[in-house]
N, C-alpha and C positions, 0 to 999 in steps of 0.2 A: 330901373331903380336898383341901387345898390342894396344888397341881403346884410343885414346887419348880423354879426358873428353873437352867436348864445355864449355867454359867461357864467359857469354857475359863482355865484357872489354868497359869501360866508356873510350873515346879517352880524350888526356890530355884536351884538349881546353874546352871539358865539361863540367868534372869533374872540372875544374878552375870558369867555369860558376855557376856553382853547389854551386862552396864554395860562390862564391860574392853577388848570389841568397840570399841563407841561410845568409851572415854575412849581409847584408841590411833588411833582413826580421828582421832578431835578430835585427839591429839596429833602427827600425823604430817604431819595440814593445818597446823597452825601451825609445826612444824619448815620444810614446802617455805615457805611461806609465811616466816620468817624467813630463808630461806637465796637469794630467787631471786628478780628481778626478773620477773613474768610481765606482758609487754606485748605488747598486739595493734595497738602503731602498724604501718602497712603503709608500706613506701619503693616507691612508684610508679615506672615509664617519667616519667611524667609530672614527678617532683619530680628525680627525675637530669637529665631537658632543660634544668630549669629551672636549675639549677644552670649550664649554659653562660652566661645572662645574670645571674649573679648575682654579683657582687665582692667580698666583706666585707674584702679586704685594704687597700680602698680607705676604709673608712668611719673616720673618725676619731673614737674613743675620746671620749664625755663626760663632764665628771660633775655634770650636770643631772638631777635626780631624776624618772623620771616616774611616774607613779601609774594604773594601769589597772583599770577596775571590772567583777569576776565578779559575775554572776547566777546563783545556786546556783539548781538543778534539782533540787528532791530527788519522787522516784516513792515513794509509799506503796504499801502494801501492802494484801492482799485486808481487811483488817482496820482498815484506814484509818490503821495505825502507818508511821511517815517510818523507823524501823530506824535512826536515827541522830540524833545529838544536836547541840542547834547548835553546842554548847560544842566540840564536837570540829572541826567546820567552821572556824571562827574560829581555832583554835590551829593548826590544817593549815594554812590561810593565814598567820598568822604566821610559822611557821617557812619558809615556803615566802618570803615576803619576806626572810629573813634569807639563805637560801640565793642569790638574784636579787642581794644585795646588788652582788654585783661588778658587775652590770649596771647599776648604779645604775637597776634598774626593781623599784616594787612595785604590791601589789594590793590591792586593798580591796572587801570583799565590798559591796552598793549594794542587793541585795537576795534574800533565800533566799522561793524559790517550792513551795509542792509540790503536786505531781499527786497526784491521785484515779484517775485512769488507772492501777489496776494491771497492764493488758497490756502494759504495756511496762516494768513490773519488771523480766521476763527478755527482758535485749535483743538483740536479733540483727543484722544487715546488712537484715535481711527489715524490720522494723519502726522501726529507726532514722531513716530519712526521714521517716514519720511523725509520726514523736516532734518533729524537731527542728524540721518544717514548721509544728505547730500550737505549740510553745510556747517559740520560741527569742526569745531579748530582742536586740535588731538594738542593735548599735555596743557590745555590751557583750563580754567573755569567759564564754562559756556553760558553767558545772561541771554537767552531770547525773549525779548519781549513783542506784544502781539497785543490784539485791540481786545480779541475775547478768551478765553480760556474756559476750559470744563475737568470734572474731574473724571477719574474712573466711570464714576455713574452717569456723568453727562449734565450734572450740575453746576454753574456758571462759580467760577472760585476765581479769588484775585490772584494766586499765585499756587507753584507747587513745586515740589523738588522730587531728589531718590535718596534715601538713606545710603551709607557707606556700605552694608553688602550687598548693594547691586554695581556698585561700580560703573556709576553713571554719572561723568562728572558735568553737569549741566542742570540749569535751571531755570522755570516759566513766570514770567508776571506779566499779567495784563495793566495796558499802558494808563488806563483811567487808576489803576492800584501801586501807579509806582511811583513808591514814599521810604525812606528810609525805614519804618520800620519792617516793613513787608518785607523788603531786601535783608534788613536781618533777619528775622522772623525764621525765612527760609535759608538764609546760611547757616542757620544756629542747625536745623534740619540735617542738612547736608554733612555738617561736620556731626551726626550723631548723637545732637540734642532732642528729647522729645517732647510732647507737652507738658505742663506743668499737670495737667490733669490726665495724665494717662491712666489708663487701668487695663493697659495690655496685661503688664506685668502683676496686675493683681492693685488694688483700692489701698493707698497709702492711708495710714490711718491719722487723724487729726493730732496726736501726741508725738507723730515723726518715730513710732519706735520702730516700724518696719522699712524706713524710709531707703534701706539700701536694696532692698528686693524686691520695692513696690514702686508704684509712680511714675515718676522720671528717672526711678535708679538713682536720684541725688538729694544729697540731706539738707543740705544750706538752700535749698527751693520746700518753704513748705507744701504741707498738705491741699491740694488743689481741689474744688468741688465744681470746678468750669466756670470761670469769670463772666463769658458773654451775659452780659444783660443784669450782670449784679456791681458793677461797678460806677459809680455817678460822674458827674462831671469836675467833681470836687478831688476823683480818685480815693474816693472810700466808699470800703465793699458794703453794699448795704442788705446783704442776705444775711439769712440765719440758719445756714444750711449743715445741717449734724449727721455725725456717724454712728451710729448707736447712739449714745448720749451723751455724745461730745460733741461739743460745735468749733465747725472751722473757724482759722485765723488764717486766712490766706496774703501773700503779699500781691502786691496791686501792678507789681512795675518790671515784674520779667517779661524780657522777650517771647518767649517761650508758653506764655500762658494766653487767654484768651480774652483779659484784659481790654479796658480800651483804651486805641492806640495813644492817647495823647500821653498815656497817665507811663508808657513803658520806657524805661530808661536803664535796666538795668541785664546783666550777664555776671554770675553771682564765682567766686573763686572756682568752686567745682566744677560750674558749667566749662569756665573755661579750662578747666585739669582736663576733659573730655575731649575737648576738643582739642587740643593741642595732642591726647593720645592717638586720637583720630589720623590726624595731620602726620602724625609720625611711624604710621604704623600701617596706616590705607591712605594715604593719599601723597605719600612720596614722589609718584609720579608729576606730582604738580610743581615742583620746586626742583 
């Protein structure tokens, strides 16, 4: 007699569990995920020093166009699939130019490369030299994108860059997080923007009167008290969140803040005085 083969069999009511588990989990990733900027750029010792020799109040505004070329990085997978489509690369840079417009700076992809290397799909601080030792393009702006990403601490982030004094012209975003504004997000980064809520430099105060030595260093971005989780879907701030006994008025729609993403459309004149002083001053080599 034939031995008939044991199957273990998922009973219906589980496998229904199963689906609604999974369709909530997927929907809860794509709710944080529309609702939250997650970036693993780190602000160094080293990028606050630099800041004592750096002036942008001094750089005069142009409006000379310039044109800078990314070298897309894309990591496949154990299966030899790249996870993402050029079509979507191309239109991310698009928008990502339109956004730079105030800088009078855009980008033009020069060439998408992809790795066979799946160990460095999931990238970490551990293997990142690696990666960017054996396959970075020299004088170009390096986009690697990759399935997972972590930051410093080993915490799962959509994306991350180097500030301008390290001199690291390259930049990470995981392929589930690549949306035009993550891509700005982190060029705003790269060229030397920082969060609207920073408090490296010391707690911008609600009135803007310290606003050149505190914050983000820039005056036309207010006072920031950290957007995540205070801005609705209408894009209006619904916290009451005060500094002494002043309550913020923060704007809803820079890049640069922590905002969410739907509500962000904006790079305010200053931000782009910065970066244009950036561009002409550390990042020569790219043009």
């Amino acid at each position: 007699m034939m031995k008939m083969k044991s199957f273990n069999i998922i009973p219906r009511w589980k496998y229904g569990a199963i689906v609604i588990a999974a369709f909530v989990i997927s929907s809860l990733n794509m709710s944080i995920k529309a609702q939250f900027i997650s970036c693993g750029t780190i602000l160094s010792q080293e990028q606050i020093d630099w800041e004592n020799s750096f002036s942008p109040a001094s750089h005069v505004m142009t409006e000379e166009s310039k044109t800078l070329s990314i070298a897309v990085q894309v990591i496949k997978n154990k299966a030899g699939e790249p996870g993402i489509t050029e079509t979507a690369i191309y239109a991310a840079v698009e928008t990502l130019n339109e956004n730079f417009t105030a800088a009078y700076l855009q980008f033009s992809v020069c060439k998408i490369n992809y790795i066979e290397n799946y160990q460095y799909n999931n990238l970490t601080n551990q293997n990142e030299p690696e990666l960017t030792s054996k396959y970075l393009e020299p004088k170009l702006i390096n986009l690697f994108i990759v399935e997972q990403l972590a930051d410093f601490a080993g915490n799962p982030v959509c994306a991350y860059t180097y500030y301008p004094s390290e001199n690291k012209n390259y930049l990470f975003i995981a392929k589930d997080c690549f949306e035009p504004v993550n891509l700005t997000h982190q060029m705003g980064h790269f060229f030397g923007l920082y969060h609207t809520h920073e408090t490296a430099f010391g707690q911008e105060h609600p009135d803007g009167k310290n606003c050149e030595t505190t914050g983000d260093l820039i005056c036309d971005t207010p006072a920031d008290p950290m957007l995540a989780g205070k801005v609705n879907d209408a894009c209006t701030y619904t916290a009451n969140t005060k500094l002494g006994s002043e309550y913020y008025s923060p704007v809803v729609t820079n890049y640069m803040s922590f905002s969410r993403p739907s509500c962000m459309c904006e790079i305010t004149r200053q931000q782009a005085k910065r970066i244009q002083a950036v561009l002409y001053n550390y990042k020569i080599q790219l043009w």
